[in-house]
C-alpha positions as CSV (number, residue, x, y, z in Angstrom):
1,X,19.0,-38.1,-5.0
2,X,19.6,-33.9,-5.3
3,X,20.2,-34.2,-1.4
4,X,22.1,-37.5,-1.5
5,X,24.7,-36.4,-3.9
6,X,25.5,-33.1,-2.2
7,X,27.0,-35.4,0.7
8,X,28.4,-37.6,-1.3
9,X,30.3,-35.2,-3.3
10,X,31.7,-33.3,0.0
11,X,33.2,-37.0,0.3
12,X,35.3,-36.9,-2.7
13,X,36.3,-33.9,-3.1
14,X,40.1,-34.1,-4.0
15,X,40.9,-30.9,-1.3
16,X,39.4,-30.9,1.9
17,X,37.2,-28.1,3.6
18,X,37.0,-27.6,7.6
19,X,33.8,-28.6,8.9
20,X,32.5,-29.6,5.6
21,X,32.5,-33.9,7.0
22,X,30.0,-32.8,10.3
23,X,27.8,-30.8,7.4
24,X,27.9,-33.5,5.0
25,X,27.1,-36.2,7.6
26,X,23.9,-33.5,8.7
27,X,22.5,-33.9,5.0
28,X,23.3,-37.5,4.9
29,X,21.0,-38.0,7.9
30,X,18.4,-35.5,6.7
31,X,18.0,-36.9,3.4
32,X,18.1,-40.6,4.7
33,X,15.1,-40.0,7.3
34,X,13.4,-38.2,3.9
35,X,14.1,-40.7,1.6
36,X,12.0,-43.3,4.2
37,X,8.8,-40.7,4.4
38,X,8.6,-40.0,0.7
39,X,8.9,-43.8,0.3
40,X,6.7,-45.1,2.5
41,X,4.4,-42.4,1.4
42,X,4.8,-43.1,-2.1
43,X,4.1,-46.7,-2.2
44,X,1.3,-46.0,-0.1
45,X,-0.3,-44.1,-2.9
46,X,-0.6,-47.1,-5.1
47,X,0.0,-44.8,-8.1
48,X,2.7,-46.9,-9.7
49,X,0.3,-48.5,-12.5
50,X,-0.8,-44.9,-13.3
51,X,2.6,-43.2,-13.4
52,X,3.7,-45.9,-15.8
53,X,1.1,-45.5,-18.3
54,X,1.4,-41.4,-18.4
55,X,3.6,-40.7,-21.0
56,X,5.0,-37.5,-19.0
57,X,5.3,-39.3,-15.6
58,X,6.5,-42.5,-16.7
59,X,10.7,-41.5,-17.1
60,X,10.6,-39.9,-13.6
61,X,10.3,-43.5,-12.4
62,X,14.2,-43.4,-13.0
63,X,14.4,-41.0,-10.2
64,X,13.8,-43.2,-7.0
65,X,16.2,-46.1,-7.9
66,X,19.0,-43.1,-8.3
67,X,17.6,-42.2,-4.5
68,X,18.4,-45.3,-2.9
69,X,22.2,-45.4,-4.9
70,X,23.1,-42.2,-3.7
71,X,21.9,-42.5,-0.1
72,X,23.3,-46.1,0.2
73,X,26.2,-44.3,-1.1
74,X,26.8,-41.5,1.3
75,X,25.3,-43.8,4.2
76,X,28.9,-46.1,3.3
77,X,30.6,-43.2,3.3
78,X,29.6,-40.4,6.0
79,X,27.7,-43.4,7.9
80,X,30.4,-45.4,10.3
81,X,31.1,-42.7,12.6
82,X,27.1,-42.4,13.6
83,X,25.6,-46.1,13.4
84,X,29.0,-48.1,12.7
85,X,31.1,-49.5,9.8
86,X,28.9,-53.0,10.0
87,X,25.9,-51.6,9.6
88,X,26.6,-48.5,7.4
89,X,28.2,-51.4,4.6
90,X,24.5,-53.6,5.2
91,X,22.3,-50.7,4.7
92,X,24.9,-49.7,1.5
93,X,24.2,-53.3,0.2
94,X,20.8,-53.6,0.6
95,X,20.0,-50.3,-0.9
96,X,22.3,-50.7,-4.0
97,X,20.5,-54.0,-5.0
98,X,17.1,-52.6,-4.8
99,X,18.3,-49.7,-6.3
100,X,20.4,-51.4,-8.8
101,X,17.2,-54.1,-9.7
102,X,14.5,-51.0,-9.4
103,X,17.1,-48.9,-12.0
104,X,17.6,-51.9,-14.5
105,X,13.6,-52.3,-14.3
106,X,12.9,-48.6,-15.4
107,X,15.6,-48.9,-18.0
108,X,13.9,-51.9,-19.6
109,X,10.4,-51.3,-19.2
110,X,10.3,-47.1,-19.3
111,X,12.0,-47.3,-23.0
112,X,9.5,-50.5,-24.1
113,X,6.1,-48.5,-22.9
114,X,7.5,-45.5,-25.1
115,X,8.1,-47.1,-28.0
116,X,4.5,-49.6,-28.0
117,X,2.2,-47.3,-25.4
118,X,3.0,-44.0,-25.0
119,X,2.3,-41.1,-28.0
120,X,4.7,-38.4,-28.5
121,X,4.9,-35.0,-30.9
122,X,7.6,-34.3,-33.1
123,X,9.2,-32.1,-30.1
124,X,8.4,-34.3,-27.2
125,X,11.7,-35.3,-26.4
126,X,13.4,-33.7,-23.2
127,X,16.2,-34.5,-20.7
128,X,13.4,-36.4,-18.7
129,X,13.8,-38.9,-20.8
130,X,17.7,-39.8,-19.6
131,X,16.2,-40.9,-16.1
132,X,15.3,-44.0,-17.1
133,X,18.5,-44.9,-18.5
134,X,20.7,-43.2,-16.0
135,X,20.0,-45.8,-13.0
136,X,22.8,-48.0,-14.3
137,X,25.5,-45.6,-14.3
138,X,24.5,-44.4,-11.0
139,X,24.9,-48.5,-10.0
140,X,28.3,-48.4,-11.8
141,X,29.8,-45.4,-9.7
142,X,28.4,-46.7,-6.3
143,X,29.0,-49.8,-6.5
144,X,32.3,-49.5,-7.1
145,X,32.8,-48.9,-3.9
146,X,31.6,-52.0,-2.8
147,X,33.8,-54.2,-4.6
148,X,37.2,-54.5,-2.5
149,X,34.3,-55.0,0.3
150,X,33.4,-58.0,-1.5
151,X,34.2,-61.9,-0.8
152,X,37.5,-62.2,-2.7
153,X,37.4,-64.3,-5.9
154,X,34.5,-65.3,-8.3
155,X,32.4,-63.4,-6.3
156,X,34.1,-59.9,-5.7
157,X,35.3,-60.4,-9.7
158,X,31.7,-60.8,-11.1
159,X,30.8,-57.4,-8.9
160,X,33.3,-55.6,-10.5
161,X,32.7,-57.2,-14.1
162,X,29.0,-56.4,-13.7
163,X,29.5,-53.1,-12.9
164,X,31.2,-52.5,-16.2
165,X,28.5,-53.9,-17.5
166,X,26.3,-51.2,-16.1
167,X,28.3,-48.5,-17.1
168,X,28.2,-49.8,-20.9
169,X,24.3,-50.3,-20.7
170,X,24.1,-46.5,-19.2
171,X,26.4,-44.8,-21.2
172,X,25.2,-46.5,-24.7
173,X,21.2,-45.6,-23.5
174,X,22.3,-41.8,-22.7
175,X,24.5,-40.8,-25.6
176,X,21.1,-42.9,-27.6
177,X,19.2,-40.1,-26.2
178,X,20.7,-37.4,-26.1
179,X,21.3,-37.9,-29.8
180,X,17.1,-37.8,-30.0
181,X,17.2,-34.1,-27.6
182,X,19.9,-32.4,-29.4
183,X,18.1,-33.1,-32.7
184,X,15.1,-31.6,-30.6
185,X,16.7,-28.4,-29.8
186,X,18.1,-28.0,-33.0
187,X,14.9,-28.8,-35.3
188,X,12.2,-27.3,-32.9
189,X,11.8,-24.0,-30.7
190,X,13.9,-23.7,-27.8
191,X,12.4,-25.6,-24.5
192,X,11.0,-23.1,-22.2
193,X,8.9,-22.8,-18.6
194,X,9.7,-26.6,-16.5
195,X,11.2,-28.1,-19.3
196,X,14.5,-26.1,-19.3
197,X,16.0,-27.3,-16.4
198,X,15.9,-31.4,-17.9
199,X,18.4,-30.2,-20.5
200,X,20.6,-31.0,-17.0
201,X,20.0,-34.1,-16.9
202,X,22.6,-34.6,-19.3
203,X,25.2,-33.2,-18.0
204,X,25.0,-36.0,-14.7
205,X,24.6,-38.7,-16.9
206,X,28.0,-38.0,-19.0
207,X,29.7,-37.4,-15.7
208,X,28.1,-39.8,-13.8
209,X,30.0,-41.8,-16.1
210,X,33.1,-40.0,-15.8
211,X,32.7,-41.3,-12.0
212,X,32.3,-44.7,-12.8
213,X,35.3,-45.3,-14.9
214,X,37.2,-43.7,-12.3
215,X,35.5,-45.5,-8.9
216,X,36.1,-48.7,-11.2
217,X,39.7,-48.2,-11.9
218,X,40.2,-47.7,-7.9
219,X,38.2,-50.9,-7.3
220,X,40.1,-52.6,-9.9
221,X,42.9,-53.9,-8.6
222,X,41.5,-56.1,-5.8
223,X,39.6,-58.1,-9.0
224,X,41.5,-58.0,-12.0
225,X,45.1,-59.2,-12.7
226,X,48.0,-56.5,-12.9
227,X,47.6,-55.7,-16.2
228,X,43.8,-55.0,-16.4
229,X,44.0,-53.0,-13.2
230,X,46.5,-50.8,-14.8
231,X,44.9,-50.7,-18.3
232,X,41.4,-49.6,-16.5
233,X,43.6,-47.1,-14.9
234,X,44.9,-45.5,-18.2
235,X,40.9,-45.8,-19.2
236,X,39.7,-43.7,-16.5
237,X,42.1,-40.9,-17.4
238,X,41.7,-41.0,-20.8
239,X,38.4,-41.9,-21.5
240,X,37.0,-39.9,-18.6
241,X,38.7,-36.8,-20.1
242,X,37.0,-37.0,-23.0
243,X,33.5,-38.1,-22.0
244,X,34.5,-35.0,-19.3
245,X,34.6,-32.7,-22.3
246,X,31.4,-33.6,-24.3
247,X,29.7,-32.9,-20.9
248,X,31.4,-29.8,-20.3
249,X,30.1,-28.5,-23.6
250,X,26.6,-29.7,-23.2
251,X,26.6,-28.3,-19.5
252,X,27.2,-25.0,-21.8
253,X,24.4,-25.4,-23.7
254,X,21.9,-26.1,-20.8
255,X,23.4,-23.0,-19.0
256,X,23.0,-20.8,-21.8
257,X,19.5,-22.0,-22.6
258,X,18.6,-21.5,-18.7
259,X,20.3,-18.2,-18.4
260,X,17.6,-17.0,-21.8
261,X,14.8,-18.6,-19.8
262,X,15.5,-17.3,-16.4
263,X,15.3,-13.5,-18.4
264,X,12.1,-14.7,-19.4
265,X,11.0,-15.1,-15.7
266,X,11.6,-19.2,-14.7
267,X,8.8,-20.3,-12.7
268,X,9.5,-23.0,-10.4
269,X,8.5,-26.2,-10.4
270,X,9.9,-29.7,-8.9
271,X,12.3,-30.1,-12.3
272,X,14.3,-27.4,-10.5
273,X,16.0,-30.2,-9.1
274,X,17.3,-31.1,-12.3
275,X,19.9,-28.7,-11.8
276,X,20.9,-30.1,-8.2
277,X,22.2,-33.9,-9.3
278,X,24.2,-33.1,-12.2
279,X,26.1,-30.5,-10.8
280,X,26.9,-33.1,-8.0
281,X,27.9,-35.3,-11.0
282,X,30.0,-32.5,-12.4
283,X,31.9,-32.4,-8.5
284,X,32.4,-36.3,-8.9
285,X,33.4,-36.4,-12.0
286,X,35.6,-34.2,-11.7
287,X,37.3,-35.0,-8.2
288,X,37.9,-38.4,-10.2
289,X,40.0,-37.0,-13.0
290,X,41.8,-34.3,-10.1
291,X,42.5,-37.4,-8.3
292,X,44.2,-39.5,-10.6
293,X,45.6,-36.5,-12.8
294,X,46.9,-34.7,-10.1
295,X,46.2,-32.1,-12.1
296,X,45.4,-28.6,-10.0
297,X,43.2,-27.6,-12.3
298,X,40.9,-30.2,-11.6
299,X,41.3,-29.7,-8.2
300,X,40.3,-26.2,-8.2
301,X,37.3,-27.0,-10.3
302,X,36.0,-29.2,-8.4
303,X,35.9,-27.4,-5.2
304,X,34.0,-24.4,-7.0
305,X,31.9,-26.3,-8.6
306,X,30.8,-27.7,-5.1
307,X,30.4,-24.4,-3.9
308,X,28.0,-23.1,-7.0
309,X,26.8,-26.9,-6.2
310,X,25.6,-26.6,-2.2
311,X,23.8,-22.6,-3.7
312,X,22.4,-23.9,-5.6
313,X,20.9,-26.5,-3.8
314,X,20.0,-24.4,-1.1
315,X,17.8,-22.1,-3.4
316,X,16.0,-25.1,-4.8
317,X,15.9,-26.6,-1.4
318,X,14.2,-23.1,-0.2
319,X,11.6,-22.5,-3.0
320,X,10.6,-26.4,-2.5
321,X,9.5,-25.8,0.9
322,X,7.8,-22.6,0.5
323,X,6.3,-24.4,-2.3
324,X,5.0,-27.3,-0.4
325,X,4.1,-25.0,2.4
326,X,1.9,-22.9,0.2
327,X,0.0,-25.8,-1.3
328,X,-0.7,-26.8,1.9
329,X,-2.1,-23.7,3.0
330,X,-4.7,-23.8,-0.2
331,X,-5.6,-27.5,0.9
332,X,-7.0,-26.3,4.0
């Protein structure tokens, strides 16, 4: 989903960069051949049972449906050009309903094993626990872009109503818990070591809704009467503003609380790549609000933030194959 996201957000950003498409559509591919070994290798763990029942495990299981959004996504979006329009939009579809399905799964079932299984302490609660609950925004934003490409009427109108739907159920779940981590950080020590970088995790959910209400308002038009389609138009702005702002102060927070631990010394560990999907989230977003602001300050903001955004991901990308070649090494 770290990978995914850094092609799709070279999609939308609102100015565009020379030679930034061929490198976008490189990452695409990369991360679309990945996403089929980790899965097939994954499922052929059987571990799924186990996962579930391990209270520290179990809200990663948010993570794969957000894969298979974000690569439909980018494979509807960078795809045509490489294996055609027809069959970029079929692999789009069929990876947005599993993904969609897989996401609504975790965010019923994760939530109910926490509150009658799993055990937590008094300063248990991290960013971790938004992936569950972030799969339905994710379905919100991408499947936006599959409503004009829709069969007009009922059916192209109940995608777009659902969709809304989604985004309610997401953003209701995330502001829910970030409510339970900010009264974490405030009442308890500061998280440290692997933990840090989940504080993220907030920032994409709050601006993977800012991309929803404004994929939405796009899509809008070719479901809703006049009226609505305008009215969703004045809610993207608006709305997306503000929810823009709460994350731009919480994305102050988490970088100020990384910035103390990296002084520490910030060992890495696979919840580095916390830090990749939100600051994709933070490019969306924003393009969304440059887009329909027109605003240059948006603009601008979004194309540094993809800059810090493809870094960043390089570093993590880096230190995760050293890491994976180095425990390979001790294997053998």
């Amino acid at each position: 989903m770290g990978s995914g996201i850094v092609a799709t957000a070279a999609v939308t950003l609102p100015r565009g960069v020379p030679g930034l498409g061929a490198a976008a559509t490189a990452v695409w591919a990369g991360t679309a051949l990945l996403l089929i070994v980790l899965a097939a290798r994954y499922l052929g763990q059987r571990t799924l049972r186990a996962h579930a029942g391990h209270p520290a495990l179990a809200p990663f299981l948010g993570a794969p449906p957000m894969a298979l959004l974000t690569v439909g996504a980018s494979t509807l979006l960078l795809g045509p050009p490489v294996i055609g329009e027809r069959a970029a939009l079929g692999v789009d579809w069929v990876l947005w309903s599993a993904g969609t399905v897989l996401g609504l799964a975790a965010t019923c079932t994760i939530p109910y094993l926490m509150v009658t299984r799993h055990r937590f302490a008094p300063d248990a609660a991290s960013g971790g626990w938004l992936l569950p609950v972030v799969p339905p925004l994710v379905s919100a934003a991408t499947g936006a872009l599959l409503v004009p490409r829709a069969p007009a009427g009922q059916i192209r109108l109940a995608m777009l109503l659902g969709c809304y739907a989604l985004l309610g159920v997401g953003l209701v779940a995330v502001l829910l818990v970030l409510a339970m981590v900010y009264s974490r950080l405030v009442h308890h020590e500061a998280p440290s070591g692997m933990v840090v970088p989940t504080v993220w995790i907030g920032v994409g959910a709050l601006d993977q809704a800012v991309t929803a209400l404004g994929a939405l308002a796009t899509a809008a038009p070719s479901a809703l009467p006049a009226p609505y389609a305008r009215g969703s138009e004045v809610v993207a702005l608006l709305g997306g503003l503000g929810i823009w702002g709460f994350a731009l102060l919480w994305l102050v927070l988490a970088a100020l609380l990384t910035v103390r631990e990296v002084r520490r010394g910030l060992p890495f560990a696979p919840t580095w790549w916390s830090f990749i999907f939100p600051l994709g989230a933070c490019v969306t977003g924003t393009s969304a609000l440059a887009t329909r602001s027109g605003s240059q300050l948006f603009v601008w903001s979004a194309v540094v933030m993809y800059a810090v955004l493809v870094v960043a991901w390089a570093v993590v990308s880096w230190h995760s194959v050293r890491d994976v070649t180095a425990r390979r090494r001790r294997r053998s």
